[in-house]
N, C-alpha and C positions, 0 to 999 in steps of 0.2 A: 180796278183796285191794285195799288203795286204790290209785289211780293213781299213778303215776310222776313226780312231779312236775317232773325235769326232761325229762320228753318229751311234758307237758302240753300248751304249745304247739300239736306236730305230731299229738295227738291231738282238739283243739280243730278245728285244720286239717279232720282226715279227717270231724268229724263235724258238719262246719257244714251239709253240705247232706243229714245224716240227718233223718227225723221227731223231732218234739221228745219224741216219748213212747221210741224209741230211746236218746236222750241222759240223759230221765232214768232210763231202766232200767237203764243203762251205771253212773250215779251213785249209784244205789240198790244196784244189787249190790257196787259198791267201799266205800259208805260206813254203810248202813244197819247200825243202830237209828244210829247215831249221823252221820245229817244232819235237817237242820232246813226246813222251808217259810217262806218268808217270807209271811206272810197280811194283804194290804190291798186287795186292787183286784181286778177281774174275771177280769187275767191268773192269780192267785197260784190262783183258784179253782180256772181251768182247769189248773193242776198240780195240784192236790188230786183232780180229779176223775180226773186220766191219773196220778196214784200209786195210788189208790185200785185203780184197776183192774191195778194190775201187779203188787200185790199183795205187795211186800217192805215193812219197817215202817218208817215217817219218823215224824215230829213236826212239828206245825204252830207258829209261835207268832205272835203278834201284838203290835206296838205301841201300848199304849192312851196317849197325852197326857196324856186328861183333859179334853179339848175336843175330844174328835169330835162329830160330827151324830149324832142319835139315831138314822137311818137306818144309820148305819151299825154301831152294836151290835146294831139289830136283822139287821141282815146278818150279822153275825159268828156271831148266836145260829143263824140258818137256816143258815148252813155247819154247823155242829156240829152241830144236827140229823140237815141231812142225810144227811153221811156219816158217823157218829157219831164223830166225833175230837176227844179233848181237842184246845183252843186253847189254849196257855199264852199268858197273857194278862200283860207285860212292863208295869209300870207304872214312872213315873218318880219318882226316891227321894224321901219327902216333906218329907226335912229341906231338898233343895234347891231346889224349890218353893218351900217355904214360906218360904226366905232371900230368892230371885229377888221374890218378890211383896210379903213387904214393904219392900227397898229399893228396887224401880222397880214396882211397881205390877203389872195384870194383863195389860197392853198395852204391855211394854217396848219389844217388836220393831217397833213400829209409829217408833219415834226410834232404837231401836239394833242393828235389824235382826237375823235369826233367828240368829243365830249362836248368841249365849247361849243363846235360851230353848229352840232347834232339838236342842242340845246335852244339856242337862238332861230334857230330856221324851224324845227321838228316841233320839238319840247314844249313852248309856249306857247305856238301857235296851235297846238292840242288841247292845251289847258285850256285856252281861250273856246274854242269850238266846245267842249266841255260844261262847261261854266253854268250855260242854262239847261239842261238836259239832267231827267233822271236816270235815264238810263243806256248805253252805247252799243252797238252791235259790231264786234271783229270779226275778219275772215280765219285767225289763228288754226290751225291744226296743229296736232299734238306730234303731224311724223314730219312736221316742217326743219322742227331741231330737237329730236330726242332728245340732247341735252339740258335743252331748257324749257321746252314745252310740253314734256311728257305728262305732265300732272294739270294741264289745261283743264278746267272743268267746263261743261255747258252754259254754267250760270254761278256768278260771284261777285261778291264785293269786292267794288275796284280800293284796295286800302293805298294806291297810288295817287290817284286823281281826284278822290270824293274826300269827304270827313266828313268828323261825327255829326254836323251842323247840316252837311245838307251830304249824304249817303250816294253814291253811284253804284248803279249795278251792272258791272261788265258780261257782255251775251256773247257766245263762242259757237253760233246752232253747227258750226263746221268740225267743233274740233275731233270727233272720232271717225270724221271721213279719214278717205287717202286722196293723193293727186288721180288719181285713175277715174276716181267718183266724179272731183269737179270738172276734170278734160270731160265725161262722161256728159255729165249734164249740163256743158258748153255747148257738145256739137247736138244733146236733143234737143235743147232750147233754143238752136241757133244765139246764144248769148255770145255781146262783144268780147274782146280781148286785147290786148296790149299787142300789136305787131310785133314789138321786139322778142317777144315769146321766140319767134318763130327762127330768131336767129340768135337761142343759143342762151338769152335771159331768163334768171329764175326772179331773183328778188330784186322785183325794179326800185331804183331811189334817184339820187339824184346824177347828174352826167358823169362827174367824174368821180364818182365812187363808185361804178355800175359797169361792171363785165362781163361779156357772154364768158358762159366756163363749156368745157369740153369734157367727156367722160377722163378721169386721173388727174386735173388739176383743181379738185374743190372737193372738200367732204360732201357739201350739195351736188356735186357734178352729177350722181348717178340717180337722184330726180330729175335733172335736165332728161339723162336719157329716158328716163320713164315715162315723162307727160310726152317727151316725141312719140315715142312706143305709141303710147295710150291716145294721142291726137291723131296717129294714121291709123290706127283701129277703130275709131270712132270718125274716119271718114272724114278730118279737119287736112286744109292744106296745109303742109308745111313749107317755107320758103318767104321769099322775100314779097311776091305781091300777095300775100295772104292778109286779105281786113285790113 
């Protein structure tokens, strides 16, 4: 039975301070087959890897651009090995591509900033994965950007991507971990991860918007040093032939 959406909220409330695999068991039996994984980053894995074991049926899908890091198809490939789950693999539509790139070029963003190009490649082909599903699962945490994720709840109406007509209900079972939790329970669950982690990457996207940062040059910089921290405490390699 899916949740109640007007006493969302107060069930967002009671389940803030459950286990994250709690929260998405609670989502899976309201919303399954029909909720969706959002699959990009080391968080999204470790939902895959705590759906996987709960054992009700989701759907993974994934955002391809078109300008990822090769490291990261091949990551995408090692998820689906692993756990054997199609990834519906969302690409962005080529008629509008191919418009954006012959009127400004292949590096619009770079003089007119992501919006457009964020748009066409990201944007839509979100909606579209979206579309049939009641309900989505993020890796979102709240200490990703204090600034704008602080008020992340467990569970809510997505008023972005759903409407009144047909309601979506965004799932966050991560957002009141820290980085320390999910490196934590990377290296006990042996769960995959994005190489690039290992040299220097926090928010992977696409190629040329995507920098390793170093501690003093990135307000993010000083999570780079912490999941290092917390990856050689937890016994993960760090370095270039790591996964």
């Amino acid at each position: 039975m899916a949740l109640d959406l007007a006493t969302l909220p107060a069930a967002a409330a009671s389940y803030a301070s459950r286990e994250p695999q709690e929260i998405l068991a609670l989502a899976l039996e309201a919303y399954a087959p029909d909720i969706g994984i959002s699959f990009s980053g080391a968080e999204d894995v470790v939902l895959i890897d705590m759906a996987a074991a709960i054992g009700r049926p989701f759907s993974v899908f994934s955002l391809d651009t078109g300008r990822l890091h090769p490291e990261t198809y091949q990551f995408i490939e090692k998820v689906r090995a692993r756990y054997g789950i199609t990834i519906e693999t969302m690409f962005p539509r080529p008629e509008s591509v191919q418009a954006l790139v012959r009127e400004k070029g292949l590096f619009s963003f770079y003089a007119d900033g992501h919006k457009e190009c964020c748009g066409i490649r990201k944007v839509e082909p979100l909606m579209r994965a979206l579309a049939p599903l009641r309900a989505w699962v993020t890796g979102q945490r709240k200490d990703q950007s204090p600034g704008t994720r602080a008020d992340v709840p467990v569970l809510q109406v997505d008023s972005t991507f759903g409407t009144p007509d047909r309601p979506l209900v965004k799932v966050n079972p991560l957002s009141f971990w820290t980085s320390r939790q999910v490196w934590s329970y990377i290296s006990e669950h042996d769960v995959p991860y994005n190489s690039l982690h290992d040299r220097g990457f926090i928010s992977i996207g696409c190629e040329p918007c995507t920098r390793p940062v170093n501690p003093g040059q990135h307000e993010r910089a000083g999570r780079w040093w912490w999941e290092e921290e917390t990856k050689k405490e937890c016994g993960l390699h760090v370095g270039p032939d790591s996964r």
